[in-house]
Backbone as a chain_set.jsonl record, in Angstrom:
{"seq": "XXXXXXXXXXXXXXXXXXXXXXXXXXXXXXXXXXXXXXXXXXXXXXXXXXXXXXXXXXXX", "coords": {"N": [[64.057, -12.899, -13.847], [66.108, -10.318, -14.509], [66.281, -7.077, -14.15], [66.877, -5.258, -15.408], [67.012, -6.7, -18.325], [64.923, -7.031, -18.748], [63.436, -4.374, -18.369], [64.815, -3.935, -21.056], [63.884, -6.011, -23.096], [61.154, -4.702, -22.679], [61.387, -2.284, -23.762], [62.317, -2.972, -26.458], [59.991, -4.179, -27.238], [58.005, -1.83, -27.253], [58.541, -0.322, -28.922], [58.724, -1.862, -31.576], [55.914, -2.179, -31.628], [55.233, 0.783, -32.171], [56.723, 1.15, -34.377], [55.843, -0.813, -36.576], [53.001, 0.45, -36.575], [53.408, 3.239, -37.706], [54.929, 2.166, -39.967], [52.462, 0.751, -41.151], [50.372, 3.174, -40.812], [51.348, 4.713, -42.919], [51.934, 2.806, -45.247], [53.994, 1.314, -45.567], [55.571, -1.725, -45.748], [57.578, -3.07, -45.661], [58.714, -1.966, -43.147], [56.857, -2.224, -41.099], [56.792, -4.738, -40.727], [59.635, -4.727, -39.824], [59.191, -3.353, -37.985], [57.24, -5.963, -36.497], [58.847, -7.57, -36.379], [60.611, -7.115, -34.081], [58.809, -7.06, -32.15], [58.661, -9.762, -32.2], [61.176, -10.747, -31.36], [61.369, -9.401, -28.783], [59.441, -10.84, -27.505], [60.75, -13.109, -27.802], [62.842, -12.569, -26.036], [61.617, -12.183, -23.312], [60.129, -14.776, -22.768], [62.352, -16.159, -22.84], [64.404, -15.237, -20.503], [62.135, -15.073, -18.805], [61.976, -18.65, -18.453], [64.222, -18.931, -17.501], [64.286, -18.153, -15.232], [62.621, -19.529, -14.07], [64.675, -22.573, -14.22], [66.178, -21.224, -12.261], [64.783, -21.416, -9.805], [64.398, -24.227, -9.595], [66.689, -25.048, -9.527], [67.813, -24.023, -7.796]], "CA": [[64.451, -12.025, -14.951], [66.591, -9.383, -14.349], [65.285, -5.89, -14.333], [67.832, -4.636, -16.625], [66.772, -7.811, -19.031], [63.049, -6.712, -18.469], [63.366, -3.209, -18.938], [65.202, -3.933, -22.609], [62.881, -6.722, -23.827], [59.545, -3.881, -22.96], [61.717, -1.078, -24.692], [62.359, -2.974, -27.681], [58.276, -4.15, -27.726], [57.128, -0.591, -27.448], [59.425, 0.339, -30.312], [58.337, -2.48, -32.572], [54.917, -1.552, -31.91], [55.645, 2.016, -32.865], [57.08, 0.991, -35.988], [54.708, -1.667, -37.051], [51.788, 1.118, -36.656], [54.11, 3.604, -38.572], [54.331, 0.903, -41.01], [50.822, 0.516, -41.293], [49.92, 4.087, -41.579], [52.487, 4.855, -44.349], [51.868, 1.684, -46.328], [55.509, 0.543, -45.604], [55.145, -3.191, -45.563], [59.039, -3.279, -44.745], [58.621, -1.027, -41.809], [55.472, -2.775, -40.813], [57.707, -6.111, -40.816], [60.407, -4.578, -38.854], [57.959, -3.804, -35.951], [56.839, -7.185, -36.028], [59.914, -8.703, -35.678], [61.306, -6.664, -33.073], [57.856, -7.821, -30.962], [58.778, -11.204, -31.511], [62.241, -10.907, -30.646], [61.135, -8.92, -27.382], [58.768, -11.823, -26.704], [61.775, -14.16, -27.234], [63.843, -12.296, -24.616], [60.989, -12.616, -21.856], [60.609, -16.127, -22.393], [64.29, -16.733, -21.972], [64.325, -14.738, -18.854], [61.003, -16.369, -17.322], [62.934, -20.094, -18.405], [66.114, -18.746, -16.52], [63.914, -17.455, -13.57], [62.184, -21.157, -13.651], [65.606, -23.27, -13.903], [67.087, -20.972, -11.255], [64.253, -21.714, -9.082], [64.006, -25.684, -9.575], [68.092, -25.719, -9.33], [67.82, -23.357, -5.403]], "C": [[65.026, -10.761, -14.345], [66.268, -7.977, -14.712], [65.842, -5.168, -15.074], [67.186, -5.124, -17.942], [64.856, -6.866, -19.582], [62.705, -5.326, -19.304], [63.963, -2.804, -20.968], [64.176, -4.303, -23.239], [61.423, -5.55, -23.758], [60.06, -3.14, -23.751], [61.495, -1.793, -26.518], [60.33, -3.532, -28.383], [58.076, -3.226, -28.346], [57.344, -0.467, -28.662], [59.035, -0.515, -31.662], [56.829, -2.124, -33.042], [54.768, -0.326, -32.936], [55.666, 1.744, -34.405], [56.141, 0.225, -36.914], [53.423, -0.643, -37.204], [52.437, 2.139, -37.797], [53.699, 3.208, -39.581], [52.963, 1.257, -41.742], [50.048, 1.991, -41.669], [50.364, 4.823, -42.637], [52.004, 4.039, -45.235], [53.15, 1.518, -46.347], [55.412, -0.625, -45.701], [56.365, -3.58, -44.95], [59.321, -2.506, -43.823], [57.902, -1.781, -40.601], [56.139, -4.087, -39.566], [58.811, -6.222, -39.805], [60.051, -4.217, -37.725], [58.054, -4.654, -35.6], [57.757, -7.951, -35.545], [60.51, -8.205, -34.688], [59.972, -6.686, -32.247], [58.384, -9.032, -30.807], [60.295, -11.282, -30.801], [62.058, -10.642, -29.218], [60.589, -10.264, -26.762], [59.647, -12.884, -26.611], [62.575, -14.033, -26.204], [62.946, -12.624, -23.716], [60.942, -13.504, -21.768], [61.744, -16.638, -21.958], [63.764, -16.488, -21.127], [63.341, -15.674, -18.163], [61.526, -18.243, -17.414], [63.723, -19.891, -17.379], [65.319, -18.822, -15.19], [63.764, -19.008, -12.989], [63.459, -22.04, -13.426], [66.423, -22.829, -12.601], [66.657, -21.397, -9.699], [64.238, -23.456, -8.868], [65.501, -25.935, -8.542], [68.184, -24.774, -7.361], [67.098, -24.087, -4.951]], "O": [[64.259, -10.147, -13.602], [65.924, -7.864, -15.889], [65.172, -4.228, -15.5], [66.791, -4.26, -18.724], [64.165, -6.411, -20.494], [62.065, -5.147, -20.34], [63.661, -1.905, -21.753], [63.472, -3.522, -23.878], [60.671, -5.544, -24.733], [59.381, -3.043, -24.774], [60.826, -1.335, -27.444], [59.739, -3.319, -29.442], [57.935, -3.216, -29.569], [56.443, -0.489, -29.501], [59.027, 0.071, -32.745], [56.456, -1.873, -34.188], [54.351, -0.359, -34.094], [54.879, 2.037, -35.306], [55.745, 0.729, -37.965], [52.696, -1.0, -38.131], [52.004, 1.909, -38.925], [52.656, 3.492, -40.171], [52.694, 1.948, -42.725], [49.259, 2.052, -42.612], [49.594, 5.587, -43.218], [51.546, 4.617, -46.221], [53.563, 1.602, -47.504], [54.203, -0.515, -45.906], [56.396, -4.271, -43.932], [60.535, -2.357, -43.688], [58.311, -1.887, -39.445], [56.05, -4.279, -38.353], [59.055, -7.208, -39.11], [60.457, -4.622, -36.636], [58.707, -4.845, -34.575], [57.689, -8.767, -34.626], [61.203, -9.085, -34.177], [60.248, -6.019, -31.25], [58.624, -9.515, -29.701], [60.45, -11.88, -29.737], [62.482, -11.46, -28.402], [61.085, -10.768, -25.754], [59.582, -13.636, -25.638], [63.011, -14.958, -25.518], [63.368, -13.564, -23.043], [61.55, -13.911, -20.778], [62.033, -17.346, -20.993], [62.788, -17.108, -20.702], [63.504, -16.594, -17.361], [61.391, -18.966, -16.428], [63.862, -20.675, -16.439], [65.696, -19.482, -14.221], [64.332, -19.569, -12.052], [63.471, -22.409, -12.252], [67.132, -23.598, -11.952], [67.396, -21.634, -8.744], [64.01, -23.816, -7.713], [65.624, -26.543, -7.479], [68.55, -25.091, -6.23], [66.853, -24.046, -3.745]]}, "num_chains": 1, "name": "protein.A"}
């Protein structure tokens, strides 16, 4: 995973976090929501990346 890659996917975590707690202490539910999904997206970028890292390693 590329450390560029790396360093995005944690930024956009933190930030979902953030918002999701936000969320949560507001009573936003659509705030809340948009945290959450910008965790899972983050967690979809690291998986990519750790896939890529794994195929790059099988295919060297």
């Amino acid at each position: 995973m590329s450390t560029k890659d790396k360093i995005a996917a944690t930024a956009k975590n933190i930030e979902g976090k953030a918002q999701a707690a936000v969320g949560e202490m507001t009573g936003n539910p659509e705030q809340k929501a948009e945290g959450n999904l910008k965790q899972t997206e983050a967690k979809i970028e690291h998986e990519t990346e750790n896939l890529k890292d794994k195929a790059k390693k099988i295919i060297d």
